[in-house]
C-alpha positions as CSV (number, residue, x, y, z in Angstrom):
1,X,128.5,-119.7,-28.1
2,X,127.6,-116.0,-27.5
3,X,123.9,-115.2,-27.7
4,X,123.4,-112.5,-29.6
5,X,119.3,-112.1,-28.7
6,X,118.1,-110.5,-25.4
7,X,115.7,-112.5,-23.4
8,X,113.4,-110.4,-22.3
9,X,110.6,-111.2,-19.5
10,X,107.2,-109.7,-18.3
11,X,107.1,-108.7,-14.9
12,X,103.3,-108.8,-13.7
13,X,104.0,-104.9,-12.9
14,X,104.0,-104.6,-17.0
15,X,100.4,-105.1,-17.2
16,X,98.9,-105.2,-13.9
17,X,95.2,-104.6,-15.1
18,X,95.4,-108.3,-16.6
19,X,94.9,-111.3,-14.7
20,X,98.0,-113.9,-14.2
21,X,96.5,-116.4,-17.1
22,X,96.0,-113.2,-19.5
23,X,100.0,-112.1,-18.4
24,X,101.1,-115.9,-19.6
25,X,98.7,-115.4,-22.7
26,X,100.7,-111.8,-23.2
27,X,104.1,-113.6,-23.0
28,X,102.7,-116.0,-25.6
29,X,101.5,-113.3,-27.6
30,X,105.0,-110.8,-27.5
31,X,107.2,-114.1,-27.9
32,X,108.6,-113.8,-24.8
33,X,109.5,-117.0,-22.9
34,X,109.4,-115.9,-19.3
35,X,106.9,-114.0,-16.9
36,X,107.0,-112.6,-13.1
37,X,103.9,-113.1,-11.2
38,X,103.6,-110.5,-7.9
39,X,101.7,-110.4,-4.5
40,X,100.9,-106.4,-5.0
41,X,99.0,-106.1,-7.8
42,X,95.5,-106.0,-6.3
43,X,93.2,-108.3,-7.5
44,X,95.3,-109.8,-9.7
45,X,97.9,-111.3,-7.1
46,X,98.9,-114.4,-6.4
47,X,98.2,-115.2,-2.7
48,X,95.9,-118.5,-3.1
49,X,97.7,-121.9,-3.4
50,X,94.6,-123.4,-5.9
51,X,95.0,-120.1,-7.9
52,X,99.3,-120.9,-7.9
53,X,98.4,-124.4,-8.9
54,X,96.3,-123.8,-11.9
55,X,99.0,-120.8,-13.0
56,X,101.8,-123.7,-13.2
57,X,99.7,-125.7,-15.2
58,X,98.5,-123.2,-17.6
59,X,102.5,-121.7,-18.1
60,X,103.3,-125.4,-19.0
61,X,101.1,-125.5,-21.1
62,X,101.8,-122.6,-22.7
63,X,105.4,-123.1,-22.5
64,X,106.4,-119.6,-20.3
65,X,108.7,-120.1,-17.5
66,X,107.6,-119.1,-14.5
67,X,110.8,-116.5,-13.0
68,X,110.2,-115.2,-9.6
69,X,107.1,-114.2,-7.0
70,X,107.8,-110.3,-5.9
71,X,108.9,-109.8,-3.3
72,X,109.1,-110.6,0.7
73,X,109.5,-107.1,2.3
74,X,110.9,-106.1,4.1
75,X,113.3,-109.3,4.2
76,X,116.3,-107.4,6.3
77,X,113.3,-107.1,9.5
78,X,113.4,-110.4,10.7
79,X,110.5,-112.0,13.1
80,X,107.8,-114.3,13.5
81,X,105.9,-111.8,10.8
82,X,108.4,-112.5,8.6
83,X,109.0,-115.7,8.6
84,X,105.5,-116.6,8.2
85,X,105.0,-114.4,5.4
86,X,108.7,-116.0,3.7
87,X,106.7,-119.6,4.1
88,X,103.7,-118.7,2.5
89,X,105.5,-116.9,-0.4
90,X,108.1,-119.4,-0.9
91,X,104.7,-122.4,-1.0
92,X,103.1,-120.1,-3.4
93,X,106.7,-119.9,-6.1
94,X,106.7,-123.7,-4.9
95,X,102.6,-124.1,-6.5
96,X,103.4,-122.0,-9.2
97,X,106.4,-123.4,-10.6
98,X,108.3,-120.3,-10.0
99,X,112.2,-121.1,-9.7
100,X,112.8,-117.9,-7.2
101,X,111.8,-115.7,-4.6
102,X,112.5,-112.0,-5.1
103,X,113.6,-110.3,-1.2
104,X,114.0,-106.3,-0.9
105,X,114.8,-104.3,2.2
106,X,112.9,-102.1,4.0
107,X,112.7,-98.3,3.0
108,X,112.1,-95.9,6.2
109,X,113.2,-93.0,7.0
110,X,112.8,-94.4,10.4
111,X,115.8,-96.3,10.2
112,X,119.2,-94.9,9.6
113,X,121.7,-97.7,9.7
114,X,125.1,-98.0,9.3
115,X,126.7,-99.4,6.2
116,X,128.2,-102.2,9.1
117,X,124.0,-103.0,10.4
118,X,123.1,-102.5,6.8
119,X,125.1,-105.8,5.9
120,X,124.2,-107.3,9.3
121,X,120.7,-107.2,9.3
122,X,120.7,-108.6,6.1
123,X,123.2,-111.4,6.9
124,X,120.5,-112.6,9.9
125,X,117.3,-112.5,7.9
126,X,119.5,-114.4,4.6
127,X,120.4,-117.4,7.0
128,X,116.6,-118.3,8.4
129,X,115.2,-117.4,4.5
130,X,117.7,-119.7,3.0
131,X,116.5,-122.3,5.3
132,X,112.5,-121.8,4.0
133,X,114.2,-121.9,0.6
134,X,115.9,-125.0,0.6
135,X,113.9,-126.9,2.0
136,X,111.1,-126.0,-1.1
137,X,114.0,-126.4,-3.7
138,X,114.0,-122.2,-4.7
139,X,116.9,-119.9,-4.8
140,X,116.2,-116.1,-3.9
141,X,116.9,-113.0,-6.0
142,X,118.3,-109.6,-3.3
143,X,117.2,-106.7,-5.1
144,X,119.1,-103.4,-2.8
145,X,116.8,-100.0,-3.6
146,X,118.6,-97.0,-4.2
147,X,116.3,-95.1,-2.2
148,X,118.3,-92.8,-0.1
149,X,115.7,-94.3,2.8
150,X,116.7,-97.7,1.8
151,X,117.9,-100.1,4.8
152,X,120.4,-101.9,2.0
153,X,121.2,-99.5,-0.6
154,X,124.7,-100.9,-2.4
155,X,124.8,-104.0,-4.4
156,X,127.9,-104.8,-2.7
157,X,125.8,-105.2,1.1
158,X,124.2,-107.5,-0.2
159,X,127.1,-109.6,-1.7
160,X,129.3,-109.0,1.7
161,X,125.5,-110.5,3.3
162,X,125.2,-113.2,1.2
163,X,128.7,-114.3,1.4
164,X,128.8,-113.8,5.1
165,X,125.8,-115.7,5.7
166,X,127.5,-119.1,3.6
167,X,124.1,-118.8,1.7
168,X,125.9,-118.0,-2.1
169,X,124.1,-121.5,-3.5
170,X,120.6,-120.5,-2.3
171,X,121.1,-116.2,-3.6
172,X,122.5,-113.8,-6.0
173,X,121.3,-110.5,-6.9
174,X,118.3,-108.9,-8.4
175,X,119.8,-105.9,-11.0
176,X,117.6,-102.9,-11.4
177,X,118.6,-100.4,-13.6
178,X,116.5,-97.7,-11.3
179,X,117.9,-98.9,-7.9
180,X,121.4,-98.7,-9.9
181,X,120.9,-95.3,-10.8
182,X,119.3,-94.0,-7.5
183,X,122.1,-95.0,-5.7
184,X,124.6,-93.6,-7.8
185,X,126.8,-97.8,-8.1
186,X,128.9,-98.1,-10.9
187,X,129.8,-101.7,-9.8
188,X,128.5,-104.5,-12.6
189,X,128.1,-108.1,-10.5
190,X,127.4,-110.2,-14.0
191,X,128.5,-113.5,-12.3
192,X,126.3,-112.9,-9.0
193,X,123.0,-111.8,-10.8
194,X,120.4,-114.1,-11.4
195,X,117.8,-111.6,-12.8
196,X,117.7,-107.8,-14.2
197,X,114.9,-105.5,-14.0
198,X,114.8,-102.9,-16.3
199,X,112.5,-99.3,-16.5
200,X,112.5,-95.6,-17.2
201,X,112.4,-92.3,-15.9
202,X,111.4,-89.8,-18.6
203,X,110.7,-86.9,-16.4
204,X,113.7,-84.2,-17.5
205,X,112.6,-82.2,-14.2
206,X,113.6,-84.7,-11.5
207,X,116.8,-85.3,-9.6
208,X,118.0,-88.4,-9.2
209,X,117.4,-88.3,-5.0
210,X,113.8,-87.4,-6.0
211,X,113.0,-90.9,-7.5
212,X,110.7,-92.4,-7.3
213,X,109.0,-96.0,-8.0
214,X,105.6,-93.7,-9.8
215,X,108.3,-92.1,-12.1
216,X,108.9,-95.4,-13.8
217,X,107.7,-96.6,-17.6
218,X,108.9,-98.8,-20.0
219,X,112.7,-98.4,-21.0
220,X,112.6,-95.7,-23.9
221,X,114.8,-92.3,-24.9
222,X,115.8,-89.7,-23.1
223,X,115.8,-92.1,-19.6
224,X,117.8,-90.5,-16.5
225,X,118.5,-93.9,-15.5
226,X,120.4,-94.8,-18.4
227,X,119.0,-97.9,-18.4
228,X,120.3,-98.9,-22.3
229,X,124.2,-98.2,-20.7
230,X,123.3,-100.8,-18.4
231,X,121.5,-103.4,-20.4
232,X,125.2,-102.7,-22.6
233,X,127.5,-103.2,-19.9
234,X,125.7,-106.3,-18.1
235,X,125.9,-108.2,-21.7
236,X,129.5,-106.5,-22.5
237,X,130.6,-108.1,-18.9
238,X,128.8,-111.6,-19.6
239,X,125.1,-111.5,-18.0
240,X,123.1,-113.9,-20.0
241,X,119.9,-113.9,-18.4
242,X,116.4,-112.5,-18.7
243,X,115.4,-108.7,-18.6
244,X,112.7,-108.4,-17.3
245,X,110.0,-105.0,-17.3
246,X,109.2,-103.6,-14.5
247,X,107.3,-100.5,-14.2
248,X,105.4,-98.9,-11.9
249,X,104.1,-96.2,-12.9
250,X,100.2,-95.5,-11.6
251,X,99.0,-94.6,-15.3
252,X,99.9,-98.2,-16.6
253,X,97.4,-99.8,-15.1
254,X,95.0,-97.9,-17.7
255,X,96.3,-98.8,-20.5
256,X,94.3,-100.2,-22.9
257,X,96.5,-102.5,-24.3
258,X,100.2,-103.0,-22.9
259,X,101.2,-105.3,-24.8
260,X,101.5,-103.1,-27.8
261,X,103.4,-100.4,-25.0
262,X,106.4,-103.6,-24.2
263,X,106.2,-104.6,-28.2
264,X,107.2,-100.8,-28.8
265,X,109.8,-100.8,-25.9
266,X,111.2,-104.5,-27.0
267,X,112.1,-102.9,-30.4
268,X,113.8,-100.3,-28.8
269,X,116.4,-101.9,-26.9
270,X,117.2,-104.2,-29.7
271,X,117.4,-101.4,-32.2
272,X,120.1,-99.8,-29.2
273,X,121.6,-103.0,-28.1
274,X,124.9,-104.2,-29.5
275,X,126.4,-107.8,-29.7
């Protein structure tokens, strides 16, 4: 049977001001069933295995479903660096209860690569993560940016990696309305996405090339990112999973109370969101 509710989810990027037992209080408090922790939110990160432990249990308790950690970058450079920071991420999603790992690709202008190395690069660095995966029972999310600087850019890379690298039980893709937007796909991938991220970009003045992750609040009108289209079309084509907020703008880490900020933006998708 058809759901006809969206699961939403709290990425830690929501509400970065709060600690990650105040984010699974948040969840409590919003009735929302799922959170994201992150490893870039200053203070409030989660890079210590006791701190990871005592998350899992509070969650359970609490009865929020740890998604994801955010993110291993740049995933697509693969060496020693890399692999040592892939093991101590995937051990922390492992302590927290987290079911996946969120990988995104490097963003340099450094770097020009072919749509051919794009895909290649990628298809290396899958095979030796979905080894460190495995082996701690976790899948991994590939979330392309639509950054004209990005190192995987299309949705459709990252499939052509993932397929090419035999690793389709271990990943599937990370769908961000922003990244979708930025680089201009048109391509849904229901079946092959494990988890949706969803913002806005309210600033009438900017061009879609000019994008930018401090541009991004909670979904709301008049967004050049059209993120309600895509929240449509990913249910209208048979994604069933969370979606999840995930702003970044610099002012949200002074508000006062977020909560109130994702109730407000909640109500508005549901209010634009048809079954």
């Amino acid at each position: 049977m058809k759901s006809n509710k969206i699961k939403f989810a709290v990425n830690h990027r929501s509400c970065p001001q709060l600690s990650p037992m105040e984010l699974i209080d948040l969840a409590v408090e919003l009735g929302v069933s799922a959170i994201e922790l992150r490893n870039d939110v200053k203070e409030n990160s989660i890079t210590d295995i006791g701190i990871a432990k005592s998350v899992a249990q509070y969650a359970l308790k609490k009865n929020i479903e740890v998604l994801t950690i955010n993110a291993l970058y740049p995933f697509n450079i693969w060496n020693k660096e890399r692999k040592a920071q892939a093991e101590i991420l995937a051990d922390l999603c492992q302590a927290t209860g987290a079911k996946a790992l969120v990988c995104c690709p490097l963003v340099s202008e450094n770097m020009k690569l072919t749509e051919y190395e794009q895909i290649q690069k990628a298809t290396n660095a899958l095979k030796e993560i979905s080894l460190i995966l495995k082996s701690r029972g976790l899948i991994g999310h590939v979330e392309t940016l639509g950054f004209p600087k990005s190192s995987l850019r299309k949705k459709k890379f990252a499939l052509k990696a993932i397929d090419d690298a035999g690793v389709s039980n271990i990943f599937n893709l990370l769908h961000d309305n922003f990244h979708h937007a930025g680089a201009k796909e048109t391509e849904y991938h229901p079946k092959r996405t494990g988890l949706v991220h969803i913002s806005s970009v309210i600033n009438q003045s900017l061009s879609m090339k000019d994008l930018q992750d401090s541009h991004r609040f909670f979904v709301q009108a008049k967004d050049l990112t059209y993120c309600i289209k895509q929240i449509q079309e990913l249910i209208n084509k048979g994604y069933s999973g969370y979606f999840s907020f995930e702003p970044f703008a610099d002012e949200i880490w002074n508000y006062s109370d977020p909560g109130s900020v994702i109730k407000e933006s909640m109500n508005f998708i549901t209010e634009n969101i048809k079954f």
